[in-house]
Structures are given as C-alpha cells and as structure tokens.
PDB file with SEQRES, HELIX, SHEET and CRYST1 records, atoms N, CA, C and O in Angstrom:
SEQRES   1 A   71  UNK UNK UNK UNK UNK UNK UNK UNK UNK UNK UNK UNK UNK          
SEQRES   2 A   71  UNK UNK UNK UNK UNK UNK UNK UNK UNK UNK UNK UNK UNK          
SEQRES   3 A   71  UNK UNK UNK UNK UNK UNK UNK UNK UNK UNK UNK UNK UNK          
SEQRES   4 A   71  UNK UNK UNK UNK UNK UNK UNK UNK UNK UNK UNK UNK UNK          
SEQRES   5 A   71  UNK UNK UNK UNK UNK UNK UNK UNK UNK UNK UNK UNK UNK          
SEQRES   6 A   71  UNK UNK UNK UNK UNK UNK                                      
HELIX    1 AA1 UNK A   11  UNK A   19  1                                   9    
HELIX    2 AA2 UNK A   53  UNK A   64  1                                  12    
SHEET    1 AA1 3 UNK A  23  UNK A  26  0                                        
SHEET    2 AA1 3 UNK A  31  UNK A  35 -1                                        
SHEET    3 AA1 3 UNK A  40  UNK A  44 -1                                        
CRYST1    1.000    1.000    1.000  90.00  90.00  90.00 P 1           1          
ATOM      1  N   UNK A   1      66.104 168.231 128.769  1.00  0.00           N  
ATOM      2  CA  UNK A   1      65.595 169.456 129.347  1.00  0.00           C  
ATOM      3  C   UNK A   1      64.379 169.137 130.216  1.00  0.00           C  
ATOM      4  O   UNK A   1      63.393 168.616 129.695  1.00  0.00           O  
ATOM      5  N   UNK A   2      64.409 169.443 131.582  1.00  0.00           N  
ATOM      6  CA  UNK A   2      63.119 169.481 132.497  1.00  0.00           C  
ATOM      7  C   UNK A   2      62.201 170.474 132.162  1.00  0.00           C  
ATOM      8  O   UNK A   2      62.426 171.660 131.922  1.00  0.00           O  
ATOM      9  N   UNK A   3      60.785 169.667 132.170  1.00  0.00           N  
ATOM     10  CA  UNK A   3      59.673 170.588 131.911  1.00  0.00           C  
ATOM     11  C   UNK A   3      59.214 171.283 132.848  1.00  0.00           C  
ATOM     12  O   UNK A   3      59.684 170.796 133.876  1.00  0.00           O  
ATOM     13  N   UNK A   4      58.617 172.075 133.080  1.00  0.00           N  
ATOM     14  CA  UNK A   4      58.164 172.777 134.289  1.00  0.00           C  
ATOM     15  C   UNK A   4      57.165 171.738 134.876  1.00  0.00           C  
ATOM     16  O   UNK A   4      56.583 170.823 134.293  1.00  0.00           O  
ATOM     17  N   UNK A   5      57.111 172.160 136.325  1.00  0.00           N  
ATOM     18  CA  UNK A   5      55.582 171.110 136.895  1.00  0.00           C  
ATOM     19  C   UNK A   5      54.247 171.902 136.677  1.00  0.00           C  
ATOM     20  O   UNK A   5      54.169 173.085 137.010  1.00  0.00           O  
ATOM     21  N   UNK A   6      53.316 171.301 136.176  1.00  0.00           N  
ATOM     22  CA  UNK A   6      51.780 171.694 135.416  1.00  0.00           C  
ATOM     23  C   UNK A   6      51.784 171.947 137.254  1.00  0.00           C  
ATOM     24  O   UNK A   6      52.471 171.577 138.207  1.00  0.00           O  
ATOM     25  N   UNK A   7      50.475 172.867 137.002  1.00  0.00           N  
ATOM     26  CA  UNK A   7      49.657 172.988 137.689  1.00  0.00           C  
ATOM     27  C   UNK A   7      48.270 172.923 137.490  1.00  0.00           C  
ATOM     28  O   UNK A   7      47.937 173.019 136.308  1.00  0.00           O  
ATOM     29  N   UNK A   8      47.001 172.732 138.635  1.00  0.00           N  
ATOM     30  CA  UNK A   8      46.120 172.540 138.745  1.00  0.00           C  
ATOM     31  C   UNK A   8      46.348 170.876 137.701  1.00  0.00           C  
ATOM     32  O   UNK A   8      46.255 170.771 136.478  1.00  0.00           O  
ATOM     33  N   UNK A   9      46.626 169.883 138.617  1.00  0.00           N  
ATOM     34  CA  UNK A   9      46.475 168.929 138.357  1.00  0.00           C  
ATOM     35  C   UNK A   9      45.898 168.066 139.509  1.00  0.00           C  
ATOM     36  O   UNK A   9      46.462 168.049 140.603  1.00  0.00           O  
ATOM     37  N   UNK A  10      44.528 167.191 139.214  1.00  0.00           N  
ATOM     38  CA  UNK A  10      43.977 167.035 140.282  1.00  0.00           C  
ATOM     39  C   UNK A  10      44.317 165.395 140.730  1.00  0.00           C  
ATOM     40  O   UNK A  10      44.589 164.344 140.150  1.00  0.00           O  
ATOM     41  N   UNK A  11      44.068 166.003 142.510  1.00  0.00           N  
ATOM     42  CA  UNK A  11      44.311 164.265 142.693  1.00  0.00           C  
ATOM     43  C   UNK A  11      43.751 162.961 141.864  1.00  0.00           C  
ATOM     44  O   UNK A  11      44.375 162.002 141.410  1.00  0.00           O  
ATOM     45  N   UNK A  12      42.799 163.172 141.843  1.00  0.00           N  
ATOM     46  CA  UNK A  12      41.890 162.039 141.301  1.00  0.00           C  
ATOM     47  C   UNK A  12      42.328 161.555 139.862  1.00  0.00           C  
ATOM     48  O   UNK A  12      42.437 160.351 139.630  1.00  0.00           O  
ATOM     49  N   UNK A  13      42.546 162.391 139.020  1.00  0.00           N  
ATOM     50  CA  UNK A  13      43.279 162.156 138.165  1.00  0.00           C  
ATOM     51  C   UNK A  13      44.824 160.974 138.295  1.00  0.00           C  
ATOM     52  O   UNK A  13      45.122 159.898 137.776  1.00  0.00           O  
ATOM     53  N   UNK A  14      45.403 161.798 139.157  1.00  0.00           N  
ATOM     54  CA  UNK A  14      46.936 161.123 139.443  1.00  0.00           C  
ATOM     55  C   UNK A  14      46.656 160.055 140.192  1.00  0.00           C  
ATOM     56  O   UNK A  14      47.602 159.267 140.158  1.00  0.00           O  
ATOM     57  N   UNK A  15      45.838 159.712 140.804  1.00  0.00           N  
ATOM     58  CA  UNK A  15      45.396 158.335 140.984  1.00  0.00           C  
ATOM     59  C   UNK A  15      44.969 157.573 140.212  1.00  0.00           C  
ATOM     60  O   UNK A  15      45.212 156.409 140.528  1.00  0.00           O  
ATOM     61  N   UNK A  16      44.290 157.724 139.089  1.00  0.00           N  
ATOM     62  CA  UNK A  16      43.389 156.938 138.225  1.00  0.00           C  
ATOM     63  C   UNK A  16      45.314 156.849 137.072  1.00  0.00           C  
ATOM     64  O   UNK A  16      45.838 155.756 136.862  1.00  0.00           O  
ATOM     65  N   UNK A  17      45.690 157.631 136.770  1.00  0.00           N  
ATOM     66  CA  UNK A  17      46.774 157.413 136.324  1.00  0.00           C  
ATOM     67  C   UNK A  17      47.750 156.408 136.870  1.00  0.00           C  
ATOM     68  O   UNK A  17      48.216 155.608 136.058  1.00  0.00           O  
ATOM     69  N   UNK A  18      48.287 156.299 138.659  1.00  0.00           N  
ATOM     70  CA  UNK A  18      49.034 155.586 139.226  1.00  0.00           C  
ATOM     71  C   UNK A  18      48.198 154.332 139.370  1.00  0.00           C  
ATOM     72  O   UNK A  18      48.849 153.328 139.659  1.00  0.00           O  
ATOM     73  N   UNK A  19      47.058 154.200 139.246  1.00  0.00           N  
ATOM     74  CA  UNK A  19      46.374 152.789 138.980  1.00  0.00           C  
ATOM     75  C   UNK A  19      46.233 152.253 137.927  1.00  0.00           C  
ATOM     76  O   UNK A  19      45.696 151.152 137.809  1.00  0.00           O  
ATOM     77  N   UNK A  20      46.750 153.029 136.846  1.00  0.00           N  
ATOM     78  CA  UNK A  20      46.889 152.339 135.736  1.00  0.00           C  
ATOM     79  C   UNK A  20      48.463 152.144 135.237  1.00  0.00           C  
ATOM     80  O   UNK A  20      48.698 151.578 134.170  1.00  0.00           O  
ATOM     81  N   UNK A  21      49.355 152.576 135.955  1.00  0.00           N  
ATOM     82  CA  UNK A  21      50.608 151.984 136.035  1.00  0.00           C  
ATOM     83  C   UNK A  21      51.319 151.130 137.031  1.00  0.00           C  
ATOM     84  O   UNK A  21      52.412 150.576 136.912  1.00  0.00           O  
ATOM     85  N   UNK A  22      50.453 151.132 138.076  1.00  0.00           N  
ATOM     86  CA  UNK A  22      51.399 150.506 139.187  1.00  0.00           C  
ATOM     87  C   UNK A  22      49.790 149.906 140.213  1.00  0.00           C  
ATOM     88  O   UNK A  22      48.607 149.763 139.904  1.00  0.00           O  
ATOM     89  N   UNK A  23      50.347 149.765 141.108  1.00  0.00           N  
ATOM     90  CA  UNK A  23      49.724 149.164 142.362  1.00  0.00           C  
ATOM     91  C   UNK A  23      49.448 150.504 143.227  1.00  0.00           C  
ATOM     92  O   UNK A  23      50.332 151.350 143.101  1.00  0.00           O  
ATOM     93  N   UNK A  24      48.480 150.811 143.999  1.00  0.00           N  
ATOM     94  CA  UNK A  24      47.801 151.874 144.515  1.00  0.00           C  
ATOM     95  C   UNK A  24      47.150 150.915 146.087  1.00  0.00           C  
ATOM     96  O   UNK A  24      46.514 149.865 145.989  1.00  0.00           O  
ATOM     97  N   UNK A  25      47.446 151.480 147.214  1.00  0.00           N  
ATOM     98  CA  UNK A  25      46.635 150.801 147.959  1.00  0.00           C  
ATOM     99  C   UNK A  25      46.722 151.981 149.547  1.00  0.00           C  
ATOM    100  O   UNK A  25      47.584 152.615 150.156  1.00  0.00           O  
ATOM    101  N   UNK A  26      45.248 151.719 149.631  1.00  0.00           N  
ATOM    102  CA  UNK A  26      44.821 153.586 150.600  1.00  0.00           C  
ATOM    103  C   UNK A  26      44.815 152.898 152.025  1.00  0.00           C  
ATOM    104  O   UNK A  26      44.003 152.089 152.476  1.00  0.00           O  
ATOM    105  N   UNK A  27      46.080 153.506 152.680  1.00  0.00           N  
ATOM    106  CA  UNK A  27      45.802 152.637 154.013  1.00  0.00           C  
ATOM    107  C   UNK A  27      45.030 153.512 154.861  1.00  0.00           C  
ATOM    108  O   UNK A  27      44.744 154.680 154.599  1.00  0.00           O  
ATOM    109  N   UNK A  28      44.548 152.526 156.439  1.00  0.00           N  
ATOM    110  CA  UNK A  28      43.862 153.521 157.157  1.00  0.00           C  
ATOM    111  C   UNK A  28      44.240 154.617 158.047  1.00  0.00           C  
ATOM    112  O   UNK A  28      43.557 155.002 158.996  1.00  0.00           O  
ATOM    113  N   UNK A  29      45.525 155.164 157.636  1.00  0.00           N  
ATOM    114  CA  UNK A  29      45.635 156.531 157.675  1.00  0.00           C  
ATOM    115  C   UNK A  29      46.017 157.447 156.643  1.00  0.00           C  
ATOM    116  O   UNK A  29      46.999 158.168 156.471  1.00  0.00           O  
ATOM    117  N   UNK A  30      45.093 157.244 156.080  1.00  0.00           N  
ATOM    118  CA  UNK A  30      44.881 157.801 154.798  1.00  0.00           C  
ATOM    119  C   UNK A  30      46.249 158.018 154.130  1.00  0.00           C  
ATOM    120  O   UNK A  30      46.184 159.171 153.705  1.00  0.00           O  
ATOM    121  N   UNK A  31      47.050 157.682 153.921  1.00  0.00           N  
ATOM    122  CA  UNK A  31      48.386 157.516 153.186  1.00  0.00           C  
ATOM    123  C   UNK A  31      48.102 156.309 151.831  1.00  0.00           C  
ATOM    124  O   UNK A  31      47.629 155.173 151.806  1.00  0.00           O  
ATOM    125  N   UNK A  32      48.608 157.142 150.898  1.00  0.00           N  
ATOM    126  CA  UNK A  32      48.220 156.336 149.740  1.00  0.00           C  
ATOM    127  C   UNK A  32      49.567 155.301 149.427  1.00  0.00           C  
ATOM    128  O   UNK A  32      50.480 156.006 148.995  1.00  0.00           O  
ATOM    129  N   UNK A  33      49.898 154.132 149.492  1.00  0.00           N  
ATOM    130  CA  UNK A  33      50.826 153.358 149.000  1.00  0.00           C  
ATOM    131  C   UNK A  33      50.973 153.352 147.494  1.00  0.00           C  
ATOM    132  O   UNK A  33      49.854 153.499 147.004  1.00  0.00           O  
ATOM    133  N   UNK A  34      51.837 153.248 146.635  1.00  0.00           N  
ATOM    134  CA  UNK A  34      51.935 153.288 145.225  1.00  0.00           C  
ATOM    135  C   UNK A  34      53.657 152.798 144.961  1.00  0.00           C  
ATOM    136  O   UNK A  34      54.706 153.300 145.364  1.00  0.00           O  
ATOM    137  N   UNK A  35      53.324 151.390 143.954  1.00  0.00           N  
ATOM    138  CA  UNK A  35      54.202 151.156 143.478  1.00  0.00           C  
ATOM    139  C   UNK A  35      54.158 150.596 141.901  1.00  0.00           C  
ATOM    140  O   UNK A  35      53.389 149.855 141.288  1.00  0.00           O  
ATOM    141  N   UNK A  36      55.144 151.191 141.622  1.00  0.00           N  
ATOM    142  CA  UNK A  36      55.116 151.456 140.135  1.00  0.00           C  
ATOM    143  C   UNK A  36      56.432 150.989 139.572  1.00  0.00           C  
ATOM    144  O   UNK A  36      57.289 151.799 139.218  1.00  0.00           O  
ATOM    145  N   UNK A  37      56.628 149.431 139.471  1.00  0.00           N  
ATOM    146  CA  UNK A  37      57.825 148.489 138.931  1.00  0.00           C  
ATOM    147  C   UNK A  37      58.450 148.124 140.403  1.00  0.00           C  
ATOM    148  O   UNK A  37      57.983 147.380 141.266  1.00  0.00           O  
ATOM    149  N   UNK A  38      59.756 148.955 140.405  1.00  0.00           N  
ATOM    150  CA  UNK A  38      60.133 148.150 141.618  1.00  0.00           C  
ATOM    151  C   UNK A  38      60.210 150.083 142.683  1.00  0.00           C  
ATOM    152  O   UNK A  38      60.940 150.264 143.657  1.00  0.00           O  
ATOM    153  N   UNK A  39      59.534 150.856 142.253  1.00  0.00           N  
ATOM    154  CA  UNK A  39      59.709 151.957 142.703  1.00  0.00           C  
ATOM    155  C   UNK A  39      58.509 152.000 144.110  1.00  0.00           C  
ATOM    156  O   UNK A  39      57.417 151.466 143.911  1.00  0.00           O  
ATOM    157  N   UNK A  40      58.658 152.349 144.848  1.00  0.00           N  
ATOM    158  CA  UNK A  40      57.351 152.254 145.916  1.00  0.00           C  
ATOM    159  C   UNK A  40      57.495 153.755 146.865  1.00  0.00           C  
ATOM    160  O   UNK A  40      58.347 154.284 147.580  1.00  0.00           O  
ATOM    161  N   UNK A  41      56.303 154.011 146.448  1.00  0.00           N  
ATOM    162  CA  UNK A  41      56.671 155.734 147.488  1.00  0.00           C  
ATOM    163  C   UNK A  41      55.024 155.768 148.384  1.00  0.00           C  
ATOM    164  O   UNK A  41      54.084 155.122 147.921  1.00  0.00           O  
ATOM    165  N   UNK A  42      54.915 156.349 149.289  1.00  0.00           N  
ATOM    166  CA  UNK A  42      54.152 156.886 149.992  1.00  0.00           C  
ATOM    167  C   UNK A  42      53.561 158.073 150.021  1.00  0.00           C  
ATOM    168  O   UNK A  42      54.177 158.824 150.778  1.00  0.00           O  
ATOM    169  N   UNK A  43      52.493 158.651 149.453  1.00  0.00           N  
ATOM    170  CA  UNK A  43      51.631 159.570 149.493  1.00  0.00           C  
ATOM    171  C   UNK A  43      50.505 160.213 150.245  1.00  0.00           C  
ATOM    172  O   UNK A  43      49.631 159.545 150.798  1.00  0.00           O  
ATOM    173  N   UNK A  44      50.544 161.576 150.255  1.00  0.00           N  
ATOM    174  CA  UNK A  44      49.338 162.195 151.407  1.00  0.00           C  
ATOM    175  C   UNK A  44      48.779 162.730 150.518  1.00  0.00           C  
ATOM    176  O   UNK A  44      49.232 163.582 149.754  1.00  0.00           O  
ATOM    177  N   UNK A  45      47.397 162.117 150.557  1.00  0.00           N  
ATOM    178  CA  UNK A  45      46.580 163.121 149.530  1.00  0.00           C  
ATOM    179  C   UNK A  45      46.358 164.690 150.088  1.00  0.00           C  
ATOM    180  O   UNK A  45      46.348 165.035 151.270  1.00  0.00           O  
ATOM    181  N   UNK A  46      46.216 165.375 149.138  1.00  0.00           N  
ATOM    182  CA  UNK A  46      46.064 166.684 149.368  1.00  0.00           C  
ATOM    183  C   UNK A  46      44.905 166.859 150.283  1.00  0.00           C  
ATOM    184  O   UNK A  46      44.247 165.868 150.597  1.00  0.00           O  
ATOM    185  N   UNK A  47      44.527 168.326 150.848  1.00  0.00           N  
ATOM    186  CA  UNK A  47      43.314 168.530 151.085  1.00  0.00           C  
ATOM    187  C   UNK A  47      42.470 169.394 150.145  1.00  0.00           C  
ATOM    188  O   UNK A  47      41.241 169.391 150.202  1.00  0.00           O  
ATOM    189  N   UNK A  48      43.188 170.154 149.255  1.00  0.00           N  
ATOM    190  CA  UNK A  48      41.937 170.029 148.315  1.00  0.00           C  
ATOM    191  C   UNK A  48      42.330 169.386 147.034  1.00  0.00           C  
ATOM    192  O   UNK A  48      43.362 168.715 147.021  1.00  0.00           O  
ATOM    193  N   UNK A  49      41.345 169.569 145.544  1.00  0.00           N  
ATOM    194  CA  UNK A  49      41.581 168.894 144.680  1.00  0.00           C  
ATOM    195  C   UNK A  49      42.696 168.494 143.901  1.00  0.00           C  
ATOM    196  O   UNK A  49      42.867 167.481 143.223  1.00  0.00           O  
ATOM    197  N   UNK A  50      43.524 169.611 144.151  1.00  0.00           N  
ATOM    198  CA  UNK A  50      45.358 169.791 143.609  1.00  0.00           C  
ATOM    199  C   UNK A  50      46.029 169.291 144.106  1.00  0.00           C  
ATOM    200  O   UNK A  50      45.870 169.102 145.312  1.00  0.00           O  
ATOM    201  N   UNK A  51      47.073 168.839 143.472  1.00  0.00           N  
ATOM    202  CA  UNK A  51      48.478 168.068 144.039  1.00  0.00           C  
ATOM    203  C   UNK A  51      48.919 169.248 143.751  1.00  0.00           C  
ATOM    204  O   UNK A  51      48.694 170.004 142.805  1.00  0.00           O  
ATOM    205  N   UNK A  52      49.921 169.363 145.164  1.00  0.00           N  
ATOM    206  CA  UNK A  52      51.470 170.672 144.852  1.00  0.00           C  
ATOM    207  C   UNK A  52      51.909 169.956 143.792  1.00  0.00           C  
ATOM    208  O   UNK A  52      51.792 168.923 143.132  1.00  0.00           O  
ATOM    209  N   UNK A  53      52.672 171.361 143.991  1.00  0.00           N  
ATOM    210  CA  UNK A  53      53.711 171.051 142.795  1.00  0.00           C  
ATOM    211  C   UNK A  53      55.092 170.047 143.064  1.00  0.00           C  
ATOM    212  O   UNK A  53      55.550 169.261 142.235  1.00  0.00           O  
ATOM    213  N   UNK A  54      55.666 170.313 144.559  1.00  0.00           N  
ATOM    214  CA  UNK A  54      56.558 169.182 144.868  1.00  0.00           C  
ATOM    215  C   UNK A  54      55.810 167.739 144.221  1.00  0.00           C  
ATOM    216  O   UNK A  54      56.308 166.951 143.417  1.00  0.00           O  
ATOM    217  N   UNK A  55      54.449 167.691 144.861  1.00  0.00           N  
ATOM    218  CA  UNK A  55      54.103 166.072 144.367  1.00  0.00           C  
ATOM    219  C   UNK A  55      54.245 165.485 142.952  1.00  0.00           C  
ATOM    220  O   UNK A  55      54.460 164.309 142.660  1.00  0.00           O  
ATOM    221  N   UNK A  56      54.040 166.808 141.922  1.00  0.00           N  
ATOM    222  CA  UNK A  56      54.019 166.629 140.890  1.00  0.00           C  
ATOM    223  C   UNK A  56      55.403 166.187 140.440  1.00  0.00           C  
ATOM    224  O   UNK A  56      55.584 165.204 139.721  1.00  0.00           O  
ATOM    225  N   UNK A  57      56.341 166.949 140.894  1.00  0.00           N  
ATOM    226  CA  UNK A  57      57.914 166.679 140.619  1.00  0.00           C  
ATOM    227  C   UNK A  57      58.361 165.712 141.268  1.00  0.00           C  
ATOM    228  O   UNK A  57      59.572 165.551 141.118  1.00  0.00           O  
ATOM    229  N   UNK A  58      57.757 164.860 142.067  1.00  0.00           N  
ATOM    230  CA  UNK A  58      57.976 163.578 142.638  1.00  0.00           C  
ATOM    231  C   UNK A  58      57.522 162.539 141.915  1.00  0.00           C  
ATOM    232  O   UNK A  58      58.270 161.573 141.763  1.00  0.00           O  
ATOM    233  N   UNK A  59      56.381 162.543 141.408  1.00  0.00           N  
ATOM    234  CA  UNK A  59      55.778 161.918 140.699  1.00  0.00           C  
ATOM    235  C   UNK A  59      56.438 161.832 139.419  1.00  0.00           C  
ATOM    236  O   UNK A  59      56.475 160.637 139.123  1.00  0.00           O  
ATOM    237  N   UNK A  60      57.012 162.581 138.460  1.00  0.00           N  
ATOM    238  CA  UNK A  60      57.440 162.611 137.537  1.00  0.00           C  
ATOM    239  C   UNK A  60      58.858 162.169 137.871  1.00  0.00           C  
ATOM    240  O   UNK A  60      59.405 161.719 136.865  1.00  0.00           O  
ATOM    241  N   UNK A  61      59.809 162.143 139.197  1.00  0.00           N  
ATOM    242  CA  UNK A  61      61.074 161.521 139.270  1.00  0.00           C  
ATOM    243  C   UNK A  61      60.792 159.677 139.359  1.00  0.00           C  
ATOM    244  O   UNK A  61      61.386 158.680 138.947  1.00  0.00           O  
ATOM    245  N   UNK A  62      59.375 159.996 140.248  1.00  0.00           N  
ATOM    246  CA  UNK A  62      59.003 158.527 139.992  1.00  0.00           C  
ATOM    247  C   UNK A  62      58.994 157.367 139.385  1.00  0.00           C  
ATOM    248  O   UNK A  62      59.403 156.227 139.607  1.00  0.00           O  
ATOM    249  N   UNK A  63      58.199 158.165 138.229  1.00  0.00           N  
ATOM    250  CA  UNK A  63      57.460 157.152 136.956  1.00  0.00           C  
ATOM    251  C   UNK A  63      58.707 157.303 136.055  1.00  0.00           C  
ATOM    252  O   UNK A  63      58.914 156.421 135.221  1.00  0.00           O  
ATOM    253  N   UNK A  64      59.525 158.314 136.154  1.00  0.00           N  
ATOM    254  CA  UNK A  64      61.166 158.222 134.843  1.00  0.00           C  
ATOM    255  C   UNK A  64      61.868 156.742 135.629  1.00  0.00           C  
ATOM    256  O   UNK A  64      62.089 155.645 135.114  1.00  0.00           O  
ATOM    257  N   UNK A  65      62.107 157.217 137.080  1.00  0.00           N  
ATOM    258  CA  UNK A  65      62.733 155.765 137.346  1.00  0.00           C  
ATOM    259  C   UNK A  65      62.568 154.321 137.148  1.00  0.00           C  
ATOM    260  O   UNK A  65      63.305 153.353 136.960  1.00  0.00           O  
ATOM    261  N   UNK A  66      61.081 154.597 137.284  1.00  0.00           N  
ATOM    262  CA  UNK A  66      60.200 153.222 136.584  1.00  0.00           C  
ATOM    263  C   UNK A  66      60.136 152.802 135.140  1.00  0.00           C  
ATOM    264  O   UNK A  66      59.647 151.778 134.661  1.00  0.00           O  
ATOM    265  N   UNK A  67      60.905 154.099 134.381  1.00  0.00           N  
ATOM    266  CA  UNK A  67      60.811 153.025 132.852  1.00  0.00           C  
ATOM    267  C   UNK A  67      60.217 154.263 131.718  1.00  0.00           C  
ATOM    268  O   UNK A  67      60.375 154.398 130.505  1.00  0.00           O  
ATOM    269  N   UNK A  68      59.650 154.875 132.503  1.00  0.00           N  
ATOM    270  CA  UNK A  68      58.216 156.032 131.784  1.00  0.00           C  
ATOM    271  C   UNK A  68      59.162 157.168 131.362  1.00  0.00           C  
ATOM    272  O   UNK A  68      60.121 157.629 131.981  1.00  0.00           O  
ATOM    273  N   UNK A  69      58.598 157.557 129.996  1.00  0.00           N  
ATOM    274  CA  UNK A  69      59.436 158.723 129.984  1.00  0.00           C  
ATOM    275  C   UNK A  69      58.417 159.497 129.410  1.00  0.00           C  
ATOM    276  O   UNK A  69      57.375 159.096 128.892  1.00  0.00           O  
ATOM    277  N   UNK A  70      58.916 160.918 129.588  1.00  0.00           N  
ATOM    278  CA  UNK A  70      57.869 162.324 128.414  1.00  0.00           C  
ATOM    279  C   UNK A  70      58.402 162.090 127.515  1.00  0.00           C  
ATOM    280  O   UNK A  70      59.522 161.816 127.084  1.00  0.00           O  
ATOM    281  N   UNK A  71      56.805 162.322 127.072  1.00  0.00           N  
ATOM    282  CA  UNK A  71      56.575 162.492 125.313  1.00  0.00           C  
ATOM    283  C   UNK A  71      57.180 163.569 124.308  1.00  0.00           C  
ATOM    284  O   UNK A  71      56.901 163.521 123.110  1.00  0.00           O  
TER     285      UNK A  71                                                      
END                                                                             
C-alpha cells in the first residue's frame, strides 16, 4: 500500500538525508546531482523551504529502487 506524500518537508533536510545515502554534488547551475547505488537523478532545489510533493514522490520511487524501503 502507497503512503501518501508528507508535506512540509524541507529541503535541507532531504539533502542531509540524500547525503547520507548516496552521493550529492551542487553543480553551477544550481541543479543538485544525487546518486544513490546505481540510481542517479537530477534535482532543482525549490525556492522556498519545501519540496513539492511530486519531489517527494520521486524521491521515495528513488530510494525503493535503490534498496530502501518504508518502515
């Protein structure tokens, strides 16, 4: 069963998280690189503190492909 996507979840967070699973690297147009096993996606940080909710549901198709599952 899919969980709903949380909200008010902040970038900074989901970074400090994707740096502690994978490789993170901020190029200079501001596009965040992140790879997490053999998964590698490309990210725009938000402009304010929240990730949408698409990101969130990306993120979570992400990290399942990589190995990670909910608790």
């Amino acid at each position: 069963m899919e969980h709903p996507a949380s909200h008010n979840v902040e970038w900074r967070a989901v970074l400090s998280l994707l740096e502690a699973v994978g490789e993170v690297t901020v190029h200079h147009d501001g596009k965040v690189a992140v790879k997490v096993g053999s998964e590698l996606t490309f990210l725009v940080p938000p402009a304010g503190k929240d990730v949408s909710e698409q990101m969130v549901v990306d993120l979570r198709r992400m990290l399942t492909s990589a190995g990670f599952r909910q608790a």
